[in-house]
N, C-alpha and C positions, 0 to 999 in steps of 0.2 A: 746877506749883502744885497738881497733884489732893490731895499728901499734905496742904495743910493743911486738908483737910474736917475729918480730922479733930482737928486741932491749931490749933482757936482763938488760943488764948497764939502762938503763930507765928503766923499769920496776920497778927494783931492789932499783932504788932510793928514787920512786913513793912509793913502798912498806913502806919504812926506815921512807919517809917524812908522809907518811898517820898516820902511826902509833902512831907518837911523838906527829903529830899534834891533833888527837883524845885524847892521854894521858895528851898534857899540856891543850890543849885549853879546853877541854870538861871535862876534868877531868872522860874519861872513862878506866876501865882495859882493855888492849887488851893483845889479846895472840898471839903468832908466832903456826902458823898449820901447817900441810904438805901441801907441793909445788908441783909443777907437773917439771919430768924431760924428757926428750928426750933423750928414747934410740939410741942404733945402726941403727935401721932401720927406726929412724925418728917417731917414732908413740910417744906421748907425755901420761907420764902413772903419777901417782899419787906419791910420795916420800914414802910411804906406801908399796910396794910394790903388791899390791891385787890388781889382772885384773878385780875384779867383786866392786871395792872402788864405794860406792853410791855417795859420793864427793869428786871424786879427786881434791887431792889439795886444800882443805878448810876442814880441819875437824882437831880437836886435836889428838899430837903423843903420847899422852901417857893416864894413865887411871887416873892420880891423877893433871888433867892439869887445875882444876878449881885452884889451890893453884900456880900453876907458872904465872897467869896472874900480871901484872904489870898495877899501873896507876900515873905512872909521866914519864915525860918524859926523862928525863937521861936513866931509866930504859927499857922504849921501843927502847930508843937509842940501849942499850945494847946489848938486844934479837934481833933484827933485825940485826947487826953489827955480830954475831956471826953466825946467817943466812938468807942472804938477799933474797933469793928466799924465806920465808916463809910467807905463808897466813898470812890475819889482819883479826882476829876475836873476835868480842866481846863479853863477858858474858854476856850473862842475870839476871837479877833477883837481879842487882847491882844499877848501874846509873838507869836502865829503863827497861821494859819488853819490851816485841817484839809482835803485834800481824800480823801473816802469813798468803795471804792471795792468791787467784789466781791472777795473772794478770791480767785480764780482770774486775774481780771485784774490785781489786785494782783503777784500773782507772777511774772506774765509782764512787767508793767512794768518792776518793779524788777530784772529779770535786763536786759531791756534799756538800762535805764539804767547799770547796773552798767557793762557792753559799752560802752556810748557813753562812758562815765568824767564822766555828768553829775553835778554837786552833789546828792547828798542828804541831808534832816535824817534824824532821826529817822522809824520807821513802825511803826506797833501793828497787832497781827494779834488781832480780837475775837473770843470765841466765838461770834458772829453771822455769821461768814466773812465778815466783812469787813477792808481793810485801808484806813490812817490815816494818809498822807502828811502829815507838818508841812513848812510852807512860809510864807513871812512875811505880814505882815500885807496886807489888799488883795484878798486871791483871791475875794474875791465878789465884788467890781466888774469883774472882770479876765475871769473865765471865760466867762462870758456871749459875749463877745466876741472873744475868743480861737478858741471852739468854732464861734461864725461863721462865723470864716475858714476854718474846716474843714470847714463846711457839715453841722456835726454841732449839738446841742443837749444840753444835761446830763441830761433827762429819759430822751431816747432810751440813752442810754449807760448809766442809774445810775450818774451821776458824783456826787456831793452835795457840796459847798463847804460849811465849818462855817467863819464866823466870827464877827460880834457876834451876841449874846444867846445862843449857842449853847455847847454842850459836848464831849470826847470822854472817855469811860473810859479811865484809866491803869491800868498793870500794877502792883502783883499784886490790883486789885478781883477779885469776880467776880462774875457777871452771869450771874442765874440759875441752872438744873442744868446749862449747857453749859459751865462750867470757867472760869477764869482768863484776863484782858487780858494778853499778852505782848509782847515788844520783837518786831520783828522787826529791825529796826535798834535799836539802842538809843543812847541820848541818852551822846553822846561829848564829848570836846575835839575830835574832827575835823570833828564835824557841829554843833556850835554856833552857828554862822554859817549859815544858811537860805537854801535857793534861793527865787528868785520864781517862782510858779507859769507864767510863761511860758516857763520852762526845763523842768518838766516835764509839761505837759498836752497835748502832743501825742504822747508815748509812753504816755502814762495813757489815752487820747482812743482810741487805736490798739487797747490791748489790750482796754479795755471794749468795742468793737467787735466785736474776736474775739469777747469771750466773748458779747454778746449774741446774735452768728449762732451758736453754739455750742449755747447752751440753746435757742434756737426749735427746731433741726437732733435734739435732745433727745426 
């Protein structure tokens, strides 16, 4: 996605076509976020205005934005059509919860799981190196307890469970000068039917582990 920095009109299309296609095919709400615009002096800032935005250009504009999500596709036609620079972000705690994870441990999970032949949805790899397990609705009641029995906690690991009221960045946004939200699984006919988080939070559980004695060892 680096090439459409400078190819707006692409972008802008990418955005239009992502969204509809998340609302018909997948039957998920998406929302329109703020955009990143390019001042006078060329420096690329947030449509938010705030020089200190934690996510430029991917975050919702207003505070009652869980009620303006959309999920059919006419509808995302709409919101998009009305503003084509805006982010594709999808609710939680709707179609699928989200579990957030490092990068590093993201990778090592999902080669594990691959190996084990467990179920998985869809996974977004963000310019924040981070990685974006979907998994059905529930995962924040679930985790908590789960990681119990593990004798672990979400905090210690930087596991983060995204479901109600929350959101994750869909590809092709971008989010910030660090590049473009990508598939790293991408949203199939094979992986439309979503695991429950108790199928994979003890491989996710495992590698955020690694990775935390990793970075201390750092």
């Amino acid at each position: 996605m680096e090439d459409t920095i400078g190819a707006p009109g692409r972008l802008t299309g990418e955005l239009l076509d992502s969204a509809v296609r998340y609302a018909q095919e997948r039957h998920w709400d998406v929302l329109p976020g703020a955009w990143l615009e390019t001042d006078a002096a060329g420096v690329r800032r947030c449509s938010c205005g705030s020089a200190a935005c934690p996510a430029p250009g991917a975050h919702p504009t207003r505070p009652d934005w869980s009620s303006q999500a959309g999920g059919s596709g006419p509808a995302a036609r709409r919101m998009w059509q009305r503003q084509p620079l805006a982010s594709v972000l999808l609710p939680t705690g709707r179609a699928f919860d989200a579990i957030d994870v490092p990068e590093g441990a993201g990778c090592l999970a999902l080669a594990r799981m691959e190996r084990m032949d467990l179920p998985l949805g869809p996974v977004i790899g963000t310019p924040a190196r981070r990685m974006i397990f979907f998994v059905l609705p529930g995962a924040t009641a679930k985790v908590p307890e789960l990681l119990a029995r593990l004798g672990l906690t979400a905090s210690a690991l930087d596991l983060v469970v995204r479901g109600e009221g929350d959101w994750v960045v869909a590809p092709p946004t971008r989010v910030g000068a660090g590049g473009s939200a990508q598939w790293a699984r991408e949203p199939t006919a094979l992986n439309r039917w979503l695991p429950d988080v108790e199928e994979l939070v003890s491989p996710l559980a495992y590698a955020c582990g690694r990775d935390a004695v990793a970075a201390r060892g750092r």
